[in-house]
N, C-alpha and C positions, 0 to 999 in steps of 0.2 A: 462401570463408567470409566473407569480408569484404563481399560484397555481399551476403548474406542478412543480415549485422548489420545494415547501411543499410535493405536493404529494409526487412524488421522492425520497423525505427524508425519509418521514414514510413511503415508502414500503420497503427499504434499511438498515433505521436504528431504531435500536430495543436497544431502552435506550441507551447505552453508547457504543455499536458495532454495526460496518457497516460492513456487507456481500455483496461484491460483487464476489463472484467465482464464476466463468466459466461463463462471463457474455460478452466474447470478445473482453474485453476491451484494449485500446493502450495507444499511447504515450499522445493524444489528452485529454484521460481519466483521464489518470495521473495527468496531468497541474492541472484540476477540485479537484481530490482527495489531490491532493497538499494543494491548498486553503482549501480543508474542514479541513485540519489537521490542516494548520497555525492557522486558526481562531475561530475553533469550540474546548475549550480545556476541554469539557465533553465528548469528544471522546475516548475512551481507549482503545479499541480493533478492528482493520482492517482485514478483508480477501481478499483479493488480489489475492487468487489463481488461476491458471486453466485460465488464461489471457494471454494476448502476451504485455506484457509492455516492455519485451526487455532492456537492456543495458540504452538506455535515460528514459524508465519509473521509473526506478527503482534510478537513478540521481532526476528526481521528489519528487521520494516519500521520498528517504534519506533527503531531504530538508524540508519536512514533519517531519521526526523524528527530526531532528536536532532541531528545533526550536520550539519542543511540549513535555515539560517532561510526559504530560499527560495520552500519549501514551504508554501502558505497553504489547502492546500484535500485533504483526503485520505479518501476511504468504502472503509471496510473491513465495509460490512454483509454480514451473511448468510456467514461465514466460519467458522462452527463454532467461536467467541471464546467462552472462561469467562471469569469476573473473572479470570482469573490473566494471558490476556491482553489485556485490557482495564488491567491495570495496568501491563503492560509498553506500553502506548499512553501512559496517562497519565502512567507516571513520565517518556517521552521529551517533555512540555511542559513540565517546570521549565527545560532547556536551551532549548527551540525557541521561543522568541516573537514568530514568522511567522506559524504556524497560525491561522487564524480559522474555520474547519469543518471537525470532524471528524467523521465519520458512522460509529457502532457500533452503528447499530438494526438490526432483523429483521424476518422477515414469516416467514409462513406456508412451512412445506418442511423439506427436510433438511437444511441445513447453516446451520441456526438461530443467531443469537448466543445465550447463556445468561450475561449479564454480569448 
């Protein structure tokens, strides 16, 4: 098990950004990404986009930033986000003042933001 974590890591993350868009990911994912932000603080830039994390993923990951100055760079577009969690993003900037891009816009498809 332990070398599928390693693997994982190094197909995903590329020095100090982790790419995972359009990779399907949910709420289950999030939890995961969650822990990578809390503990991992050579982490700086997340892609998230093109996922279904939805309103509770996006509560995950806001707990991610909150708690990781390290963190300067994070898109969570196209995740099926309402204002509800678009404010659980924004309320985790009053802690975080790392962040310098946060990307919550949409395009065209199904799993639209509607903030």
């Amino acid at each position: 098990m332990e070398n599928f974590k390693t693997g994982f890591l190094k197909t995903f993350l590329n020095g100090r950004k982790l790419s995972l868009k359009n990779m399907q990911l949910g709420v289950n994912s999030a939890k995961i990404i969650k822990m990578l932000m809390l503990f991992n603080y050579d982490l700086s830039t997340i892609n998230l986009s093109d996922n279904s994390l939805y309103d509770e993923g996006a509560k995950l990951i806001s707990e991610g930033i909150r708690n990781n100055n390290h963190i300067i760079s994070v898109n969570v577009s196209c995740n099926g986000l309402t204002s509800e969690g678009g404010k659980y993003i924004f309320d985790s900037l009053v802690t975080n003042n790392g962040l310098i891009d946060l990307n919550l816009s949409s395009k065209g498809g199904k799993i639209r933001n509607n903030i």
